[in-house]
VOGU-3710 file (C-alpha; in Angstrom, 3 decimals, decimal comma):
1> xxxxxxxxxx> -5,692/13,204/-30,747  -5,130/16,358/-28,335  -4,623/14,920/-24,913  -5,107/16,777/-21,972  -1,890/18,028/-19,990  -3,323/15,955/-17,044  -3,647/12,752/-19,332  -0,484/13,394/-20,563  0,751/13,195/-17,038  -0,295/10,169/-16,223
11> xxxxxxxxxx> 0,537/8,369/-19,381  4,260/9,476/-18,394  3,878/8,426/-14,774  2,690/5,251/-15,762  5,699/4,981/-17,857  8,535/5,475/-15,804  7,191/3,981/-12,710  9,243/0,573/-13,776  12,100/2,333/-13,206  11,234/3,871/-9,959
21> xxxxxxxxxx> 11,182/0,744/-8,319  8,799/-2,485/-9,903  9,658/-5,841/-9,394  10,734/-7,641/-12,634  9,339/-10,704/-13,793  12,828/-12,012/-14,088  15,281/-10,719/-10,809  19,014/-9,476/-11,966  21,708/-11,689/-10,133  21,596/-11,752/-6,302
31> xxxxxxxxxx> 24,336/-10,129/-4,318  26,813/-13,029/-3,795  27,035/-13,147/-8,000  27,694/-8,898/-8,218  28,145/-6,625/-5,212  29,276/-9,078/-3,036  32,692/-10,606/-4,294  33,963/-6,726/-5,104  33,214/-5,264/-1,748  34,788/-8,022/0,240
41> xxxxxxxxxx> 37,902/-7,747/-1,759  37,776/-4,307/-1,985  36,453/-3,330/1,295  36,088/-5,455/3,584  39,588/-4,986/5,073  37,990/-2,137/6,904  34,394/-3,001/6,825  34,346/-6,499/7,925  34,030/-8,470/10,604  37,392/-7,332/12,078
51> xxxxxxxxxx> 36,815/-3,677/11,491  33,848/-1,723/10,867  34,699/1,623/10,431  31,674/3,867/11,143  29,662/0,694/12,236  30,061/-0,147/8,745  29,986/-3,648/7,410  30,537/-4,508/3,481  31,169/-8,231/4,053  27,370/-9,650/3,913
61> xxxxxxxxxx> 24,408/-8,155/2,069  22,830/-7,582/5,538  25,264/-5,339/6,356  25,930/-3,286/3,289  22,102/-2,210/3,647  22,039/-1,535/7,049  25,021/1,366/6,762  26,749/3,076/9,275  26,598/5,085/12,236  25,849/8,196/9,865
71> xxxxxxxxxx> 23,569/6,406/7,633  22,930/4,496/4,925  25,651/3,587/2,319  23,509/2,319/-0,316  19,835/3,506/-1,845  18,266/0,881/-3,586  17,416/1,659/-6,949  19,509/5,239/-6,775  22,918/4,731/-7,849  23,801/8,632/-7,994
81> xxxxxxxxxx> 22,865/9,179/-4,695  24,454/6,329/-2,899  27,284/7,456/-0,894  29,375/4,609/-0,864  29,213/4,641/-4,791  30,261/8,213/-4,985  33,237/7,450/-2,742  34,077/4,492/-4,388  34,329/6,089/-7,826  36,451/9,433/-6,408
91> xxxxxxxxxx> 33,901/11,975/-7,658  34,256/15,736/-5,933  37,520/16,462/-3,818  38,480/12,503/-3,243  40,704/10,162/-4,913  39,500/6,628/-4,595  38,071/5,286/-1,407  39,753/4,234/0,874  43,133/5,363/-0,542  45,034/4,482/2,528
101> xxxxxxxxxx> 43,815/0,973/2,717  46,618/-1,144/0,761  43,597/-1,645/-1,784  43,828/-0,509/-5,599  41,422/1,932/-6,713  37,877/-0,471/-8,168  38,023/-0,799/-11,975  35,654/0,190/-14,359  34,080/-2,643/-14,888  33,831/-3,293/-10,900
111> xxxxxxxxxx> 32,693/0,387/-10,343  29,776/-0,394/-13,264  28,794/-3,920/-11,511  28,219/-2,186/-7,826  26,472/1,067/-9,712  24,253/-1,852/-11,648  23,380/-3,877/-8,346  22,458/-0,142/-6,791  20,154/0,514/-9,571  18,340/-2,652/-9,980
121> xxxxxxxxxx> 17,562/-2,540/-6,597  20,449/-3,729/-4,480  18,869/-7,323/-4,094  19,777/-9,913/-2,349  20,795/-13,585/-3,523  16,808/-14,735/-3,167  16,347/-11,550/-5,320  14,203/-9,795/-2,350  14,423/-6,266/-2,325  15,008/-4,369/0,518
131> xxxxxxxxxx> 12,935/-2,296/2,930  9,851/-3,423/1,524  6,234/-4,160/3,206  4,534/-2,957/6,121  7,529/-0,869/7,867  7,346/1,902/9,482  8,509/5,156/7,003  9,384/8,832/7,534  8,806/11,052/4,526  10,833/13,841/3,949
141> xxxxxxxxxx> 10,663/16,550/1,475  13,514/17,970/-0,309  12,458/20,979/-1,494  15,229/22,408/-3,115  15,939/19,332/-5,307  11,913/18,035/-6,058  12,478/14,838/-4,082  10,942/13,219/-1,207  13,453/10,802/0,890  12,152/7,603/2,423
151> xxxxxxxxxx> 13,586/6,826/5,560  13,471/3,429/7,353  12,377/4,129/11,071  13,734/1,119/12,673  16,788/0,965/10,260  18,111/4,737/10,146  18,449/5,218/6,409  17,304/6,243/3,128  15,429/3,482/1,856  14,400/5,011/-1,147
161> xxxxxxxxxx> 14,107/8,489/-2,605  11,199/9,237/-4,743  12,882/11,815/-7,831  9,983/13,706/-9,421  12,206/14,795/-11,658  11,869/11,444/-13,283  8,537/11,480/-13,170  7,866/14,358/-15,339  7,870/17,348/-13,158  10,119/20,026/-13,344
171> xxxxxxxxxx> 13,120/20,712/-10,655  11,105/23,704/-9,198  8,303/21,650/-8,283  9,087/22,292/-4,997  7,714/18,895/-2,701  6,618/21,177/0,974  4,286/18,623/3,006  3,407/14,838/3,908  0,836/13,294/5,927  0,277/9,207/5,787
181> xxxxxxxxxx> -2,693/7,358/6,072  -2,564/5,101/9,220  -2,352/2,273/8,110  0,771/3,366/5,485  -0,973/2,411/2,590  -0,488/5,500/1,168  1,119/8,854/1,348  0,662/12,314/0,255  2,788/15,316/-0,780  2,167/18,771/-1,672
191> xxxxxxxxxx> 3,636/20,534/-4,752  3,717/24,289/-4,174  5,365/24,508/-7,607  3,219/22,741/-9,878  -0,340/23,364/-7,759  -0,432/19,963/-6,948  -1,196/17,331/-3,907  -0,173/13,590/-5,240  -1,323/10,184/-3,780  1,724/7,660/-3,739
201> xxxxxxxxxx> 1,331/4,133/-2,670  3,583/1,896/0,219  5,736/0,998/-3,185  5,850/5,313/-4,125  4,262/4,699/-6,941  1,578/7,727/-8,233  -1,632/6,316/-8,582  -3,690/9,718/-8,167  -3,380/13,600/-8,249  -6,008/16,919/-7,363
211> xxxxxxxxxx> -5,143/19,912/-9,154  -5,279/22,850/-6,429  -3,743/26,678/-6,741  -1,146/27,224/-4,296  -1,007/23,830/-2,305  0,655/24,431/1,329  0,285/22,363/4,101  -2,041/19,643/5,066  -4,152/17,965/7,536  -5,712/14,090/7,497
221> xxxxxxxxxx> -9,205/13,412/8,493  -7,846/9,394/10,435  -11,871/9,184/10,809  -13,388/10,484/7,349  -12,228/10,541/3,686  -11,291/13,789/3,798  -7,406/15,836/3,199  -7,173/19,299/4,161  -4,971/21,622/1,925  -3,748/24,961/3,031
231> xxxxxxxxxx> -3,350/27,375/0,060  -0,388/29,797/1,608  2,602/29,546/-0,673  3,570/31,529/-4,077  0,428/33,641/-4,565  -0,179/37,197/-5,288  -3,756/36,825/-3,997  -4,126/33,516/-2,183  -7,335/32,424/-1,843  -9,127/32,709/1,552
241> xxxxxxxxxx> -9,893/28,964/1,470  -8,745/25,526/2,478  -9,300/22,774/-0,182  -11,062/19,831/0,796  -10,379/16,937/-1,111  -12,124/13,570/-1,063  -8,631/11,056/-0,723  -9,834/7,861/-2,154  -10,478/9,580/-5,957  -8,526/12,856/-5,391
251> xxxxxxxxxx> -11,287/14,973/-6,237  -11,487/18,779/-4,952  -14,611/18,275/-3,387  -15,084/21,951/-2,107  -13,415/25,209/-0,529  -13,624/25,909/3,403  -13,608/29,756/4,096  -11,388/30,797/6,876  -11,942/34,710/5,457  -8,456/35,254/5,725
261> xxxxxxxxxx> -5,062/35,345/3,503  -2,453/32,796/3,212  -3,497/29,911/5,242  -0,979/28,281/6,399  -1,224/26,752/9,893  -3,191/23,769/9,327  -4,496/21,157/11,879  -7,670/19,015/12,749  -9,637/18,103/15,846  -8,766/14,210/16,932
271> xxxxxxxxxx> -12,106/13,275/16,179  -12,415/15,386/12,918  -14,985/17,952/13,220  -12,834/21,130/13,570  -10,543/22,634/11,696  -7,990/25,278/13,047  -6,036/27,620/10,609  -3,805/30,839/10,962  -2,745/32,885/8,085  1,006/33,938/7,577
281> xxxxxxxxxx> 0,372/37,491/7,059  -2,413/38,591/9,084  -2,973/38,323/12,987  -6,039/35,984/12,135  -6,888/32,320/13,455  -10,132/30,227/12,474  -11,693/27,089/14,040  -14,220/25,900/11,563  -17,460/23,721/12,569  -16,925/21,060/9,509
291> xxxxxxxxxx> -20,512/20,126/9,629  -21,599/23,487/9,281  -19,141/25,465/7,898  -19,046/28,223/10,456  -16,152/29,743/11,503  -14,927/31,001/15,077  -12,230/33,662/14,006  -9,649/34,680/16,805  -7,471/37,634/17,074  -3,973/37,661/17,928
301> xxxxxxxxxx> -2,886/40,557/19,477  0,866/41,955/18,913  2,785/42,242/16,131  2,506/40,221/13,149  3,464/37,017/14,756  3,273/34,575/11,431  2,073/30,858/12,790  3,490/28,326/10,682  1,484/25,226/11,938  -0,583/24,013/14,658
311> xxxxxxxxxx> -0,600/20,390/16,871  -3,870/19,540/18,725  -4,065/17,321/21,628  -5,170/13,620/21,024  -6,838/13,621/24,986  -8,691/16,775/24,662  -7,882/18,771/21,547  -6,265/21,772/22,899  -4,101/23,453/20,396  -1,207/25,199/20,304
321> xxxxxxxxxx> 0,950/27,290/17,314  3,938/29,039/17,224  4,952/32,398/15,643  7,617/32,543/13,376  8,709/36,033/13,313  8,000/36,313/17,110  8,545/33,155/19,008  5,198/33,824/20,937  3,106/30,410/21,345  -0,608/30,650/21,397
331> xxxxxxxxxx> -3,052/27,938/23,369  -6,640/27,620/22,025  -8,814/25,934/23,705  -11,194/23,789/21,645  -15,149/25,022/21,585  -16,959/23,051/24,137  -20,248/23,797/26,151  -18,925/27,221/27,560  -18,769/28,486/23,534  -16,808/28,363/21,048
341> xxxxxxxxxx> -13,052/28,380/20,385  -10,832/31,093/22,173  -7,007/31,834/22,945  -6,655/30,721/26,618  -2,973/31,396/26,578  0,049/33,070/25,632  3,524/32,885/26,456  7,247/33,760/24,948  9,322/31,169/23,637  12,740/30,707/21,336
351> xxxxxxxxxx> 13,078/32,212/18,327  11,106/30,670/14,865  8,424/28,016/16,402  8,012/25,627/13,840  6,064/22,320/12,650  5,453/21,623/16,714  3,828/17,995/18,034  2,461/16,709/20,933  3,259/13,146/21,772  0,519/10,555/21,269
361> xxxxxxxxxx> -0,184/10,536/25,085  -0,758/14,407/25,005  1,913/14,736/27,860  4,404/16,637/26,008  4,613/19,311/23,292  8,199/18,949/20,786  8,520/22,518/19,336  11,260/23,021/16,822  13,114/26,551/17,253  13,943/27,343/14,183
371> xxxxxxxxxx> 16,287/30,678/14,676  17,663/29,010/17,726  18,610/25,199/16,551  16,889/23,425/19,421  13,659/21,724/20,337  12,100/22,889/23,465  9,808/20,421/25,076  6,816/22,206/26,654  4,727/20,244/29,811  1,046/21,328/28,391
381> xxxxxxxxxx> -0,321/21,148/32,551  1,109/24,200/32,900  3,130/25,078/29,684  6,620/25,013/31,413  9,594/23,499/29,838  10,462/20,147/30,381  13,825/20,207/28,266  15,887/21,283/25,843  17,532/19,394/23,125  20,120/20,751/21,407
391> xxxxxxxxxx> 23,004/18,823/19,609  25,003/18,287/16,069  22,619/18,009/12,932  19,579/20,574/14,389  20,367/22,986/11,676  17,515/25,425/10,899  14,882/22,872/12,039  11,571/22,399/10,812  9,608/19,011/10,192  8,913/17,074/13,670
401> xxxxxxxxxx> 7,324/13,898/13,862  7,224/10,144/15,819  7,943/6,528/14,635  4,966/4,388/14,646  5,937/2,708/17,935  6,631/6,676/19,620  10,500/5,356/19,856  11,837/7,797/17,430  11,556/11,646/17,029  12,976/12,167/13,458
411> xxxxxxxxxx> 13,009/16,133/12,561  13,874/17,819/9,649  16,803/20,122/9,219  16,922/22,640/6,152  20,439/23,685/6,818  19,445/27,101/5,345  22,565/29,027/7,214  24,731/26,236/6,797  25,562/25,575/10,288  25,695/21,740/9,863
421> xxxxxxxxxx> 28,806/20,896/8,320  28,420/17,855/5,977  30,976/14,807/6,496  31,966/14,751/2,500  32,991/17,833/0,900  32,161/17,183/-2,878  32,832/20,439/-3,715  31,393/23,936/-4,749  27,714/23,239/-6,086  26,642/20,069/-4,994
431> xxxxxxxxxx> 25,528/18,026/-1,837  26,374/14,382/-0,958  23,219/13,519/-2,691  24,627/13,633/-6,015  22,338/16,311/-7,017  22,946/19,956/-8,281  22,536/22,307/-5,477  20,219/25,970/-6,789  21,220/28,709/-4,255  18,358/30,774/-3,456
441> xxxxxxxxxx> 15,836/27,859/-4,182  15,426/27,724/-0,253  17,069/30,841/1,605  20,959/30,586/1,268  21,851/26,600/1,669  24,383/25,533/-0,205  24,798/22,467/1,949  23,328/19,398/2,402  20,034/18,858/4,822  19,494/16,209/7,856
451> xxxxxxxxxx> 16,690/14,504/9,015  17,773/13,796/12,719  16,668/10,719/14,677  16,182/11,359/18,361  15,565/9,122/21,398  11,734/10,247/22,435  12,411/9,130/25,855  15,705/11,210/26,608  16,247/13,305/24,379  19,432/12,050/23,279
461> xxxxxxxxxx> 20,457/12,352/19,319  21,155/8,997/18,365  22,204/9,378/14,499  22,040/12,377/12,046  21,453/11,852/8,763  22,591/13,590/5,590  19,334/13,745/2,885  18,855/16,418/0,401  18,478/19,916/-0,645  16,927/21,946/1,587
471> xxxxxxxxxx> 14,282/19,505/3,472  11,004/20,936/4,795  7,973/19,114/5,835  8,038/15,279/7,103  5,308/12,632/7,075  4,852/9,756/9,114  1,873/7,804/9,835  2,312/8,473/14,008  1,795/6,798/17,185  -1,719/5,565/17,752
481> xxx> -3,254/7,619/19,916  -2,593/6,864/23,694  0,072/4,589/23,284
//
């Protein structure tokens, strides 16, 4: 029987998922019968209740999960990736860790009890996984490495990663953008390299796909069944369309004209009836009427300023987008009784505006400066700056976006110049992810990204931490409006 390559697909999927992260029927030993006895001998010296270098305690399940200052020390279910196993077993430039500890180096049957206790999901003694159920996750792709990194708000760490790789795809499959239903049930992630948007589940899990040329980045409907997908990235002759896809089956439903190359910039209206795009290679905006397809395009004068993405307002759906190549920031306002959409304002800002957010009150615009390693923080009453945040870990930044409870700002950090220096050096080819690093798969990193975790409130950096190859776009399922 000649299966279709899309069958096929899913036949793998289905296959592997097990091993990306299902609960047995029977749970492998808890904690206090594997993991536990090793790392308090072995460990615990320095990470226990004595001493906890880094903030880091190996003396209790608790606190091997929760990690350190930096992050986590541990990924459930991703032994090659877990820091504190690649340490432990002296891969890259280091002997055993800690060699300066009085401690003998783990043996090899220790070393293969912790990696086994990582991979089966790091369980406790009741057999419970951890970072499971309703919490509140960031989504991070890794573009350079076809992963997507799930981050714990409240915790600080990599709860999970999600390796297509293992599911089938190949490592150019290049994961580029998130969005997450409200209520986290689900998730979504663009594949520029495969022409693909998947539908993973609270447990990352695949349970539906939507074939699409070109995918870029996308927009949720929070009031309709609807996801919005850019078509920007890889093409010769992108189409002049956005692909609207009906979420709960995954099926292309139609094509939106916005009469204009490479859309990229990609937002909604808060109640769901516009949709604003900008292409990447042409001075060209569009708001588009949903109900009746017709399109308000906008001219933006100067030189080819290349918007990368919108935010709108959640009080009254005023937009703004930045310009890559020119730093200049563009306000439409929304179409309303006086006519349609227009450009109300524009002004000059840092160098390489990027994925930009208001807050959920509308009071403040976040815009990552790409060429200039900051975040300037725009007062939208009369567009002045409020701040500047600046600190270790904003390298190259991109992907902005708030924890549920508007605590957090977590931004992504692709590291393309390198200017973040990584606290393990594993040496030449690889990141602290375990992974093979391809130079030129994004720009010129050669060094691991960070997804930076920011105070909302003050701005302060409160931990940076180390994810994979060249991260991009960042999902999270946001602050309710007007909290």
């Amino acid at each position: 029987m000649d299966l279709s390559p899309r069958f096929r697909l899913l036949i793998l999927v289905t296959a592997l998922l097990p091993a990306a992260g299902a609960v047995r029927a029977q749970a492998p030993d808890g904690f206090s019968r594997t993991a536990g006895p090793i790392l308090a001998a072995r460990c615990a010296s320095c990470h226990g209740a004595a001493k906890a270098e880094a903030g880091l305690r190996l003396d209790s399940w608790e606190g091997a999960l929760a990690g350190s200052t930096f992050g986590e020390a541990f990924i459930p279910f991703d032994a090659e990736r877990s820091l504190a196993l690649r340490l432990a077993g002296g891969q890259g430039a280091f002997e055993a860790h800690p060699s300066d500890a009085g401690s003998p180096a783990l043996s090899d049957e220790e070393f293969e009890t912790l990696r086994r206790w990582v991979a089966e999901g790091a369980r406790d003694d009741a057999g419970a996984l951890p970072y499971t159920g309703d919490r509140d996750f960031i989504y991070v792709c890794n573009q350079g490495e076809a992963s997507v990194s799930v981050v714990d708000a409240d915790a600080g760490v990599v709860a999970r990663v999600v390796d297509f790789t293992k599911l089938g795809f190949p490592v150019n499959a290049k994961p580029h953008h998130i969005v997450v239903e409200p209520d986290g049930s689900h998730w979504y992630v663009s594949l520029i390299g495969v022409g693909r948007v998947l539908k993973l589940n609270r447990d990352n899990e695949i349970v539906a796909f939507a074939e699409t040329p070109f995918p870029g980045l996308l927009a949720l409907d929070p009031n309709a069944d609807w996801l919005y997908v850019g078509r920007s990235m890889t093409a010769v002759s992108p189409p002049q369309t956005v692909a609207r896809i009906r979420r709960s089956d995954m099926t292309v439903v139609e094509d939106v004209e916005v009469f204009f190359p490479r859309p990229h910039a990609l937002t909604l209206s808060p109640d769901g009836t516009t949709l604003y795009a900008a292409s990447l290679s042409e001075n060209r905006a569009a708001a588009v009427d949903l109900a009746t397809g017709d399109a308000t395009l906008l001219s933006l004068d100067g030189p080819i300023h290349t918007i990368v993405q919108f935010a709108a307002s959640p009080v009254d759906g005023t937009v703004i987008g930045g310009g890559q190549m020119t730093g200049t920031l563009f306000v439409i306002r929304p179409p309303g009784p006086a006519g349609g959409a227009r450009v109300e304002r524009t002004f000059d800002g840092p160098g390489g505006p990027w994925l930009l957010a208001y807050d959920a009150k509308g009071e403040r615009v976040f815009v990552p400066n790409k060429n200039a390693n900051r975040i300037t923080v725009y007062d939208p009453a009369d567009w002045s700056v409020a701040a500047t945040i600046e600190g270790e870990g904003l390298a190259d930044p991109e992907g902005i976006v708030f924890s549920r409870d508007g605590r957090w700002l977590f931004l992504s950090n692709t590291n393309m110049h390198n200017a973040y220096e990584p606290r393990y050096d594993f040496g030449p080819g690889e990141d602290h992810s375990g992974m093979h690093l391809m130079p030129g798969m994004h720009g010129f990193a050669t060094r691991p990204g960070t997804l930076v975790r920011i105070d909302a409130a003050s701005g302060t950096i409160d931990k940076v931490i180390e994810i994979g190859m060249a991260p991009t776009g960042i999902g999270s399922r946001g602050v309710p409006s007007g909290r």
